[in-house]
C-alpha positions in Angstrom: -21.5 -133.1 -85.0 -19.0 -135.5 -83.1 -16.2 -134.3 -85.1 -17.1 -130.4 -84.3 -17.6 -131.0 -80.3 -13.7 -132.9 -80.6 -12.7 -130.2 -82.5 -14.3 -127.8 -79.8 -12.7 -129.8 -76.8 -9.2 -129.5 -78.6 -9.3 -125.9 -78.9 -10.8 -125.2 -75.4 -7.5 -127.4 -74.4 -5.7 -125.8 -76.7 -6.7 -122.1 -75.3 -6.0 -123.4 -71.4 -2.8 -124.9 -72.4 -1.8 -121.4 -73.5 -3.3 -119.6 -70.9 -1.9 -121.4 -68.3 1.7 -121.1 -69.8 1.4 -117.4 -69.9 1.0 -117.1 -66.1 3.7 -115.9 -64.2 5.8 -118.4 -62.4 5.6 -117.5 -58.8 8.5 -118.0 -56.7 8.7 -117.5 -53.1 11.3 -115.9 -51.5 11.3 -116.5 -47.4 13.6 -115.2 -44.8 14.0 -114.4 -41.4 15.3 -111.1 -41.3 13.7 -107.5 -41.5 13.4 -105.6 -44.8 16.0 -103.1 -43.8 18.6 -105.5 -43.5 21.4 -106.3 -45.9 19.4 -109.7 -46.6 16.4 -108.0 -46.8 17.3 -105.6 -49.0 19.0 -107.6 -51.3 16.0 -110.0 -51.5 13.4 -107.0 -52.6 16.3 -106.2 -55.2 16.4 -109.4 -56.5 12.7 -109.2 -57.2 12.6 -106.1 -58.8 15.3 -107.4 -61.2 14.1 -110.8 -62.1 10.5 -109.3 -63.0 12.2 -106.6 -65.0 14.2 -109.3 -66.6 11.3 -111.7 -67.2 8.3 -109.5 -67.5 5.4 -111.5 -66.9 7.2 -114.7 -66.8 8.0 -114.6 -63.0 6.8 -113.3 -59.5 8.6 -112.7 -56.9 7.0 -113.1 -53.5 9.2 -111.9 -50.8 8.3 -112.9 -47.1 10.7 -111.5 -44.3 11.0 -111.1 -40.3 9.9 -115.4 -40.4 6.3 -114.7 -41.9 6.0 -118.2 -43.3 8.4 -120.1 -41.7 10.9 -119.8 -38.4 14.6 -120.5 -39.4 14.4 -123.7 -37.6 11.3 -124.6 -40.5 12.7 -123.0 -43.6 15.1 -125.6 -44.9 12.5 -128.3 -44.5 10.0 -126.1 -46.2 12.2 -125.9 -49.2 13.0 -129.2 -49.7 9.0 -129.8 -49.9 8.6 -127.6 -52.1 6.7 -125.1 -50.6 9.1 -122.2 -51.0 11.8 -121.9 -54.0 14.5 -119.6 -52.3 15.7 -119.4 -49.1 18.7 -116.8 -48.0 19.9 -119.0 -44.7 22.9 -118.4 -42.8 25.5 -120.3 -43.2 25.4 -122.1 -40.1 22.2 -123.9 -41.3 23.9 -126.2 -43.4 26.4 -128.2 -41.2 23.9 -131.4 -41.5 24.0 -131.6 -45.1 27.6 -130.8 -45.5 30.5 -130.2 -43.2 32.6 -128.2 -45.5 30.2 -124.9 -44.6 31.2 -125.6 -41.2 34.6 -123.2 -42.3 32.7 -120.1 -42.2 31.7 -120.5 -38.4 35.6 -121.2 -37.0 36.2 -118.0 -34.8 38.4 -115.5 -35.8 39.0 -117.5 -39.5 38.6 -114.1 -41.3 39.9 -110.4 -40.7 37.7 -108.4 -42.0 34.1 -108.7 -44.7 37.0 -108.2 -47.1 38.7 -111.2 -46.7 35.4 -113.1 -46.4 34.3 -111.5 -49.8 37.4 -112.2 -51.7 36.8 -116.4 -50.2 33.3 -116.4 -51.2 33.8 -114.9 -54.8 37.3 -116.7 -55.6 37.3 -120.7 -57.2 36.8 -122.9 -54.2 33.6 -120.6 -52.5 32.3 -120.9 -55.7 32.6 -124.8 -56.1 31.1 -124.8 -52.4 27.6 -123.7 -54.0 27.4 -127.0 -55.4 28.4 -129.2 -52.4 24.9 -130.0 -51.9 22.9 -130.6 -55.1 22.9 -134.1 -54.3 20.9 -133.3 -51.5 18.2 -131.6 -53.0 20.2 -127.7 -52.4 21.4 -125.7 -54.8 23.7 -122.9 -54.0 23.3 -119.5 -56.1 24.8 -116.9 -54.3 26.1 -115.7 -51.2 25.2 -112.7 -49.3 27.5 -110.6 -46.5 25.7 -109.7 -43.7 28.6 -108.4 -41.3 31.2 -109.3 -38.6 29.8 -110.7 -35.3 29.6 -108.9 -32.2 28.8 -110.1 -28.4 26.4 -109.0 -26.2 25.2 -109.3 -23.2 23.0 -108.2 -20.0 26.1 -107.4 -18.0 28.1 -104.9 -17.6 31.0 -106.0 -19.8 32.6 -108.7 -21.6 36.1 -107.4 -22.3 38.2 -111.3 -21.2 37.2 -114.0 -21.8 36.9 -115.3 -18.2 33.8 -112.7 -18.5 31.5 -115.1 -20.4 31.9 -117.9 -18.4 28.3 -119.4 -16.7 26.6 -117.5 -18.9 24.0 -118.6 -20.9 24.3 -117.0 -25.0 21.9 -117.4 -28.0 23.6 -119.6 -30.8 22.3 -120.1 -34.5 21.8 -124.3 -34.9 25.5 -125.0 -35.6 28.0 -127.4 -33.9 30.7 -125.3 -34.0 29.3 -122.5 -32.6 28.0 -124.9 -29.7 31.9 -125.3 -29.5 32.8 -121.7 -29.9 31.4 -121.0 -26.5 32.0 -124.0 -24.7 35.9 -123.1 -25.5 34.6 -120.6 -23.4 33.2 -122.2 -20.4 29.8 -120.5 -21.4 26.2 -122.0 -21.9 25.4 -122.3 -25.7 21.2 -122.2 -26.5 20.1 -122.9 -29.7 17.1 -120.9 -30.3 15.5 -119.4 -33.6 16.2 -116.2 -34.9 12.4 -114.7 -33.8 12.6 -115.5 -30.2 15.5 -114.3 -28.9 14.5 -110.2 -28.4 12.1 -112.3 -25.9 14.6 -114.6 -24.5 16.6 -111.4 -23.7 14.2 -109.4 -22.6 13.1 -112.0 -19.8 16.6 -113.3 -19.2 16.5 -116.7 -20.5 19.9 -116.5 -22.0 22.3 -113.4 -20.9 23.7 -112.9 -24.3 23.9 -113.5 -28.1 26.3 -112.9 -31.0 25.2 -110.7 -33.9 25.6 -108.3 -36.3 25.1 -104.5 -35.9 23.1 -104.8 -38.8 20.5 -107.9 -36.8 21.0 -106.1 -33.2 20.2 -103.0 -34.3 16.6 -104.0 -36.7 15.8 -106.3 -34.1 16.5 -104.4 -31.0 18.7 -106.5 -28.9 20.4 -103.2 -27.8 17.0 -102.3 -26.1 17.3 -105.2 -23.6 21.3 -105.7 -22.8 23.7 -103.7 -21.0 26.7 -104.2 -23.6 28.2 -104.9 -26.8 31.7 -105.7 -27.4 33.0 -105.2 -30.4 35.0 -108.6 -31.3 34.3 -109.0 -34.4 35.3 -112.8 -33.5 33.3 -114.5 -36.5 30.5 -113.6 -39.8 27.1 -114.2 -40.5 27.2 -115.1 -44.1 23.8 -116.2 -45.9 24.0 -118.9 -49.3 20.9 -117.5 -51.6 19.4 -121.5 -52.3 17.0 -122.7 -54.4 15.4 -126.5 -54.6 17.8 -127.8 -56.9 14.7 -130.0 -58.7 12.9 -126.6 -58.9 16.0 -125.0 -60.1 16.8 -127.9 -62.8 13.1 -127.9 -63.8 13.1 -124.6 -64.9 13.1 -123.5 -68.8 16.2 -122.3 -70.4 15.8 -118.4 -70.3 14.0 -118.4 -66.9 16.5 -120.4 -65.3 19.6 -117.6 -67.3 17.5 -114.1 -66.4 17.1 -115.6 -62.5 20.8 -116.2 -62.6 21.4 -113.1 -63.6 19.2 -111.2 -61.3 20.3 -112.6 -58.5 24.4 -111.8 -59.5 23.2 -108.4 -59.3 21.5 -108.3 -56.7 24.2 -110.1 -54.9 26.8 -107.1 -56.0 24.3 -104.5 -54.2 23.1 -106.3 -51.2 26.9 -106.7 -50.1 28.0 -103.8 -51.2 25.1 -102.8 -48.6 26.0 -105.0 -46.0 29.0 -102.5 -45.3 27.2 -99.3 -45.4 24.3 -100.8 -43.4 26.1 -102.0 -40.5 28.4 -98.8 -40.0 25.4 -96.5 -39.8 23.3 -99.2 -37.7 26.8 -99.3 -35.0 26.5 -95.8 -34.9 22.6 -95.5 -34.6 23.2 -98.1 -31.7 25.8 -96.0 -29.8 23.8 -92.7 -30.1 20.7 -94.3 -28.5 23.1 -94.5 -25.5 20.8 -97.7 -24.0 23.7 -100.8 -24.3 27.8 -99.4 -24.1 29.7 -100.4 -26.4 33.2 -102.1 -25.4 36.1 -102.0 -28.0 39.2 -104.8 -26.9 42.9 -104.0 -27.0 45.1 -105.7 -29.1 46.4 -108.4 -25.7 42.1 -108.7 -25.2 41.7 -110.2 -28.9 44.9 -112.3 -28.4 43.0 -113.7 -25.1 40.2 -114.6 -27.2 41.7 -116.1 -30.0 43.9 -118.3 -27.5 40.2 -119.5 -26.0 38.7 -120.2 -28.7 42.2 -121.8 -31.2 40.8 -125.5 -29.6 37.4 -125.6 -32.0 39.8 -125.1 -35.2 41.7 -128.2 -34.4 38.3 -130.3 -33.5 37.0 -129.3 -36.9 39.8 -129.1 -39.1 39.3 -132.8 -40.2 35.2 -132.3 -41.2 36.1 -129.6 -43.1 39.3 -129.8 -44.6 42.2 -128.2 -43.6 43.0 -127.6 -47.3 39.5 -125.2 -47.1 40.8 -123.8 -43.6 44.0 -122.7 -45.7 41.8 -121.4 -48.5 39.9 -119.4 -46.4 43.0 -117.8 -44.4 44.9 -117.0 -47.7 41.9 -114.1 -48.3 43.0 -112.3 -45.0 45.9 -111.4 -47.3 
């Protein structure tokens, strides 16, 4: 009788073991951003891959516009483990290494050409590995757009404009630096408050995206937008890197490959999105868009040359030379 209740435990163990190894991984996938954004979209395209890749091995949870955590929570929220992927902007990541810090220099690239041809070629490649060692691992990165500026006054076509002025920054030093080159107040805020921080004139201005100002309204509550196109928001698709090393051998290769794929459409959108969001933005007529002349941007540029020099030694100069080869 002993033996047949042992042999009844084992298989009831048995029976749970299997059980529980045929349930789905679930992975959540957190960001800040709405759905119809470049980010957003390629996140919901990354899902639909990786559980058409690994049929009833994974699910994808997706979570955007900051439902589980703010973007000043998410990076602290992966490392704990309670999210597996994160798609933050580059900016995020100046604490756990400096060399990131390249994509923030203003002006660094030309175009979301050059930065594609950077992040794609041998050194932004190595640069998803800079910081495995502290708990990050890099699997992707995803365009968003070129930055713009705007503002609740009338115009910011010199830069002698911006000074006084308080503008929105993402939590990065250089950026801090970007706009203190410009005499200008620099406020770190996260990503969900600043429509309200606009709205009731906390700061006067931010630097975005058409892509972000457009889902997120910020052309609803300032006066004008000037196309400088001084800077990128970039995001690094990261995963827990003990997660990530954890997982079994053919989860760990069909993720990988989802998410190459749905790295080649989301920036491929990234372009489409924030040509039809500028021009969305300019038909609603309710901020004016400014567009500089060629002595405007050289004003800029002049203002703003200082922050390259103060960071050049953080982040290498050989990765400052990298990065301007791809405007070629």
């Amino acid at each position: 009788m002993r033996l047949i209740l042992t042999l009844l435990a084992a298989l009831a163990l048995t029976s749970s073991t299997v059980a529980s190894a045929q349930e789905p991984i679930i992975i959540k996938f957190s960001h800040v951003t709405a759905d119809n954004t470049p980010k957003g979209q390629g996140a919901l395209k990354f899902k639909e891959l990786a559980e058409k890749k690994l049929p009833g091995k994974v699910e994808i949870q997706v979570f955007p516009n900051s439902q589980l955590f703010a973007d000043d929570q998410e990076m602290d929220a992966l490392l704990l483990g309670d999210i597996q992927l994160l798609a933050p902007s580059l900016s995020k990541f100046d604490r756990y290494t400096k060399k990131l810090q390249v994509f923030d220099l203003p002006f660094l690239f030309k175009d979301l050409d050059a930065v594609n041809r950077f992040q794609t070629g041998s050194v932004g490649k190595e640069l998803l590995n800079s910081m495995h060692g502290k708990g990050i691992q890099g699997l992707a990165y995803w365009l968003n757009g070129m930055k713009q500026l705007s503002t609740s006054k009338p115009q910011l076509q010199r830069p002698d404009d911006v000074k006084g002025l308080k503008f929105r920054i993402q939590d990065s030093d250089v950026l801090q630096e970007q706009f203190r080159a410009l005499d200008a107040n620099p406020q770190k805020m996260a990503f969900s408050e600043v429509y309200q921080a606009l709205q009731t004139g906390v700061v006067d201005g931010q630097e975005n995206t058409w892509s972000n100002i457009f889902t997120q309204k910020f052309h609803e509550v300032q006066d004008s937008i000037t196309e400088t196109n001084h800077g990128v928001i970039l995001y690094m698709v990261i995963a827990n890197s003990d997660w990530w090393d954890s997982l079994p051998a053919d989860i760990q290769t069909g993720l990988s490959e989802a998410m190459n794929e749905a790295t080649v459409y989301a920036n491929q959108l990234a372009f489409e999105i924030n040509e039809n969001d500028r021009k969305q933005i300019s038909d609603a007529g309710k901020a004016k868009i400014h567009t500089l002349s060629a002595d405007d941007l050289t004003e800029w540029r002049k203002q703003m040359e200082p922050v390259w020099k103060k960071y050049e030694t953080d982040i290498g100069k050989d990765l400052i030379d990298a990065a301007l080869q791809s405007n070629n």
